[in-house]
C-alpha positions in Angstrom: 88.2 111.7 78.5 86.1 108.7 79.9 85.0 108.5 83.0 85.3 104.9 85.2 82.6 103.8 87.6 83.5 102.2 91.2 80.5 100.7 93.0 81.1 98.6 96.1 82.0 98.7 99.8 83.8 101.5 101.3 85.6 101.0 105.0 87.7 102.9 107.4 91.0 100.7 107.9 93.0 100.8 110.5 96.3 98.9 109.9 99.0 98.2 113.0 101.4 96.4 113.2 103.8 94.1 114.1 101.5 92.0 116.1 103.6 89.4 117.9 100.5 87.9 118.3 96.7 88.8 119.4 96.1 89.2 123.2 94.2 86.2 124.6 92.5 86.8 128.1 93.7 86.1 130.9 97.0 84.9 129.4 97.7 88.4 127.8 95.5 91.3 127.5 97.7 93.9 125.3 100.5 93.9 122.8 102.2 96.7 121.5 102.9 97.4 117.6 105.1 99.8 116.7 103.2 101.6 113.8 99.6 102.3 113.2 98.0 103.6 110.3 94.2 104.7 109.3 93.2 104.6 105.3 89.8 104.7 103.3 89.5 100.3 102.6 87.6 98.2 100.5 87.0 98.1 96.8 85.0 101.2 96.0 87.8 103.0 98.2 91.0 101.3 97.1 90.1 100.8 93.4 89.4 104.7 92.4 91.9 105.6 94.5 94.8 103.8 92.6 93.1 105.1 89.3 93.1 108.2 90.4 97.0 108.1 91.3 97.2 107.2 87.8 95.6 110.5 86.7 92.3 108.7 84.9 88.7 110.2 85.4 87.1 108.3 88.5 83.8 108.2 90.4 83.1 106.1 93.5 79.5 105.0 94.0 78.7 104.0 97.8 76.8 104.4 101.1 78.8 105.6 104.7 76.7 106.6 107.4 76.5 109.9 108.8 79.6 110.0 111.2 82.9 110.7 111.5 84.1 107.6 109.6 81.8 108.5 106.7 83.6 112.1 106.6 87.1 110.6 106.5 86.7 108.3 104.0 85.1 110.7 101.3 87.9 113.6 102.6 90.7 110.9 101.6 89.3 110.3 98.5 88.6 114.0 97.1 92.1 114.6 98.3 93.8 112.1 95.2 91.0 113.1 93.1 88.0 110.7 93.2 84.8 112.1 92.6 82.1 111.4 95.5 79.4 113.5 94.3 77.5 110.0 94.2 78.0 108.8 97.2 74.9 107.7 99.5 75.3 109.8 103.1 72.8 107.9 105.6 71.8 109.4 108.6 70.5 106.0 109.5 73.5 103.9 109.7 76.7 103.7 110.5 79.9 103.6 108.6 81.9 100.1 108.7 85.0 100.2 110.1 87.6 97.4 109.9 91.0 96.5 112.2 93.8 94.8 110.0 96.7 93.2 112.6 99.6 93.0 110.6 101.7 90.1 111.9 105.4 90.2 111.4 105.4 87.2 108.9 103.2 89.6 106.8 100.0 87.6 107.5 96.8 90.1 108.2 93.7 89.3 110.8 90.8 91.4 110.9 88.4 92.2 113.1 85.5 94.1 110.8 82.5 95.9 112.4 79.4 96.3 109.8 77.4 99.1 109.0 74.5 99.3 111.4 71.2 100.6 111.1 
């Protein structure tokens, strides 16, 4: 069987929602959503992992830092099958990590932290 390649970006997302709408000091400070969800994000994450709910052969090529973010993203995608054996672990930076605000008209924000060194 051949094998496919991902190379890209990987992220933890963190998806909530509905947002009525975002909090805007001093107006309004919090809103509450009723669901929230945390998932591996961006393409060398989402890519291999629909592949690899397909049942084809998939690697993921990418760098996560060190941390706890870095963990769970590799640990989601082992569990449907991607292999990670190249993926870059840095103990210099930090994993990116992104907020999506799903608004009730379907519409997404996001508020996106990068890697940091």
């Amino acid at each position: 069987m051949k094998a496919i390649y991902c190379f890209g970006v990987a992220v933890v997302d963190v998806l909530s929602g509905p947002i009525p709408q975002y909090p805007v000091p001093p107006v309004k400070t919090q809103v509450t959503t009723k669901w929230v969800r945390t998932m591996a994000g961006g393409g060398a994450a989402n890519v291999p992992s629909a592949l690899a709910r397909m049942g084809l052969a998939v690697s993921s090529f990418f760098k996560v830092g060190d941390d706890f973010n870095g963990e769970f993203i590799r640990r989601e995608l082992d569990k449907v099958g991607v292999d990670t054996s190249g993926v870059c672990v840095s103990r210099n930076d930090t994993t990116p990590f992104t907020f999506v605000g799903i608004h009730a008209d379907s519409d997404r924000t996001f508020i996106h932290t990068l890697a940091q060194t």
